[in-house]
MIPAVEX-188780 format. One record per residue: x negated, y negated, z of N, C-alpha, C in turn. Coordinates in nm, 3 decimals. Each point is the difference from the previous one (the first is absolute). Layout:
<recs>
@n.px->X	n.py->Y	n.pz->Z	ca.px->X	ca.py->Y	ca.pz->Z	c.px->X	c.py->Y	c.pz->Z
...
</recs>
This chain:
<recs>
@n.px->0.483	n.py->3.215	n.pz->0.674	ca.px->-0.014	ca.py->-0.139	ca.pz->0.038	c.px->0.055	c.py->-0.087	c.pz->-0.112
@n.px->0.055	n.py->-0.121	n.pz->0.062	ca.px->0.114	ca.py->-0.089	ca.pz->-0.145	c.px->-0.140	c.py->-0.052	c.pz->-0.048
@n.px->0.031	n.py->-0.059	n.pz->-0.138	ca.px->-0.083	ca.py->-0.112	ca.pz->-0.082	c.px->0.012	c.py->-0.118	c.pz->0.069
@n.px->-0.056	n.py->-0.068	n.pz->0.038	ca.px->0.023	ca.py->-0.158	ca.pz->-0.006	c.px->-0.126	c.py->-0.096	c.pz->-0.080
@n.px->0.099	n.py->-0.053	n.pz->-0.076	ca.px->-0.058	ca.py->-0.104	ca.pz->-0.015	c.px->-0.138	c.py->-0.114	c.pz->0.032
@n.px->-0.088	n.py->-0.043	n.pz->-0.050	ca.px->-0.072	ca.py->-0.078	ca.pz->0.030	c.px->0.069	c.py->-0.137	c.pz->0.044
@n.px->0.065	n.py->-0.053	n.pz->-0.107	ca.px->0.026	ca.py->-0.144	ca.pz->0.045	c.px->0.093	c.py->0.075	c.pz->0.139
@n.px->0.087	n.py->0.046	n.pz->0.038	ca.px->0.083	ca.py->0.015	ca.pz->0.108	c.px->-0.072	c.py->0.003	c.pz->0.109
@n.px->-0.104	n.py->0.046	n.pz->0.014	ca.px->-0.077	ca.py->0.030	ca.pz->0.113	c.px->-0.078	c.py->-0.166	c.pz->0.053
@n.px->-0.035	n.py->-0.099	n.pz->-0.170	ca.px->-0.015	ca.py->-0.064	ca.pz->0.047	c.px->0.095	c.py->-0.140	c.pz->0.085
@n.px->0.146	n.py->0.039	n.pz->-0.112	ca.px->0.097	ca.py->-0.094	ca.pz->0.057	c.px->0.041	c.py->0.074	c.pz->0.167
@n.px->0.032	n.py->0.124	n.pz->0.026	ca.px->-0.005	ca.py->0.005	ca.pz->0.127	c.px->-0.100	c.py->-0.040	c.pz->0.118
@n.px->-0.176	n.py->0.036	n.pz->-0.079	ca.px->-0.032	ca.py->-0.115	ca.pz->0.114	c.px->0.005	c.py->-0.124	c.pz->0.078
@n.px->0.034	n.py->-0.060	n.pz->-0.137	ca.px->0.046	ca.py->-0.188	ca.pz->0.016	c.px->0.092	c.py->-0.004	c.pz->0.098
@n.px->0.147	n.py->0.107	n.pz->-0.028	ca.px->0.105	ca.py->-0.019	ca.pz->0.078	c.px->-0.026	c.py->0.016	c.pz->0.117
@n.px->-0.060	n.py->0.124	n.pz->0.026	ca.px->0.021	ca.py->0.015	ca.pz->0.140	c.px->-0.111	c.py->-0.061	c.pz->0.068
@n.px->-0.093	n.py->-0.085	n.pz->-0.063	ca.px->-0.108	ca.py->-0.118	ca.pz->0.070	c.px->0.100	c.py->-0.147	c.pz->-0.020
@n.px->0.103	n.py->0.004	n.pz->-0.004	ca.px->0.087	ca.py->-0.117	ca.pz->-0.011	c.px->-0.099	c.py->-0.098	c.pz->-0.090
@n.px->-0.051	n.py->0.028	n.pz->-0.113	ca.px->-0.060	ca.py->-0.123	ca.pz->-0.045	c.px->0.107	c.py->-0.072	c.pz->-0.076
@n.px->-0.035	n.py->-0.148	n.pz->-0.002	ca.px->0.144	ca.py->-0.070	ca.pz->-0.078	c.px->-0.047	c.py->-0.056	c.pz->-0.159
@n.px->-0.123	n.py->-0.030	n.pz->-0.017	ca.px->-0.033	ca.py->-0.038	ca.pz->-0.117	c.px->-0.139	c.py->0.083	c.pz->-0.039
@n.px->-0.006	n.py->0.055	n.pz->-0.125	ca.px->-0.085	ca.py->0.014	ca.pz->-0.059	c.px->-0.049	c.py->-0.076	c.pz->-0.141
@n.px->-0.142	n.py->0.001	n.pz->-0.045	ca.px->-0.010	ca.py->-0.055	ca.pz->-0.103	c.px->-0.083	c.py->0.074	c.pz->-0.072
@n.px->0.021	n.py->0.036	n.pz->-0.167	ca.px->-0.021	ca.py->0.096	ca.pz->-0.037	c.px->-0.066	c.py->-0.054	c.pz->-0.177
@n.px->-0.004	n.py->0.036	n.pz->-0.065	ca.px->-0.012	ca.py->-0.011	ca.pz->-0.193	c.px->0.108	c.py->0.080	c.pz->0.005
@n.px->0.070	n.py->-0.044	n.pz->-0.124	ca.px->0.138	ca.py->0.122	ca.pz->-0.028	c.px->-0.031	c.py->0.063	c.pz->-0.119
@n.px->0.097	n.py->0.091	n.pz->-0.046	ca.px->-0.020	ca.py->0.095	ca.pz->-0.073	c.px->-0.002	c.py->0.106	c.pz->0.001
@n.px->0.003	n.py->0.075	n.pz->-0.088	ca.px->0.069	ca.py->0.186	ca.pz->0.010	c.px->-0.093	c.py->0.062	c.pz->0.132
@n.px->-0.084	n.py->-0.033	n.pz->0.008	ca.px->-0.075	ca.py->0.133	ca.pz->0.109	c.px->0.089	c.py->-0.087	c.pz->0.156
@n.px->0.059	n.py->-0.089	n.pz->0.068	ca.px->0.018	ca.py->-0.008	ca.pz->0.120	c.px->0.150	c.py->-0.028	c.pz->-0.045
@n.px->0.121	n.py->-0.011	n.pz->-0.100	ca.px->0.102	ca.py->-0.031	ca.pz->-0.003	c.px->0.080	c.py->0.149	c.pz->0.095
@n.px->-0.073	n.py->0.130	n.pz->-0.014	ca.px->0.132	ca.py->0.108	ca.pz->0.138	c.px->-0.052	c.py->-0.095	c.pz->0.115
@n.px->-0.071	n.py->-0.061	n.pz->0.034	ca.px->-0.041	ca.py->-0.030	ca.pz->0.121	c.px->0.129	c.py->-0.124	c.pz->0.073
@n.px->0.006	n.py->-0.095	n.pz->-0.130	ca.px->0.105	ca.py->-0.163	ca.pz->0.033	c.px->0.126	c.py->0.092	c.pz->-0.004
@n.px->0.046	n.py->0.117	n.pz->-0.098	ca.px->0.111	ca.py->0.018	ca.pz->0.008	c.px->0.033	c.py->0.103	c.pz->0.123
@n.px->-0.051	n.py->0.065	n.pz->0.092	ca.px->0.018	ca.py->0.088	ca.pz->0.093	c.px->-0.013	c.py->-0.110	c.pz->0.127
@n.px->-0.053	n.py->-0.126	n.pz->-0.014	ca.px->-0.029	ca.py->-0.061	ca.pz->0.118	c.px->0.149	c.py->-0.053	c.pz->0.001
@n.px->0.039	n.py->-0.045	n.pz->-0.148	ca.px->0.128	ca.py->-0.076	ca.pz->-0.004	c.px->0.110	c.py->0.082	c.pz->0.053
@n.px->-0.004	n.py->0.143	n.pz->-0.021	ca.px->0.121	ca.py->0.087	ca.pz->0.010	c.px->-0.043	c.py->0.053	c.pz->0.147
@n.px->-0.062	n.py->-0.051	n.pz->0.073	ca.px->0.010	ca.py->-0.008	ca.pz->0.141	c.px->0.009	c.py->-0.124	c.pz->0.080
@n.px->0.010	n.py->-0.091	n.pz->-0.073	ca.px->0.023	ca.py->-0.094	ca.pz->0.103	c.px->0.155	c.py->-0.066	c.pz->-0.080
@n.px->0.101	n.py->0.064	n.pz->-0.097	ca.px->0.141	ca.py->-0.016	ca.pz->0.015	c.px->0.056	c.py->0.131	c.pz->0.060
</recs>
């Protein structure tokens, strides 16, 4: 079975629940999360 990721699992939920905005605190523990959401929606 592959590895995946935590944040991926959570940026794929967002995607495929079409959510359009989230609001978050930033910083190292959720930054795979903004950058996997970003590299799916270019």
């Amino acid at each position: 079975m592959p590895t995946v990721a935590e944040g991926q699992l959570v940026a794929e939920a967002l995607i495929d629940r079409n959510i359009e905005y989230i609001f978050t605190l930033s910083g190292d523990h959720i930054t795979p999360i903004y950058q996997l959401i970003f590299e799916e929606a270019t």
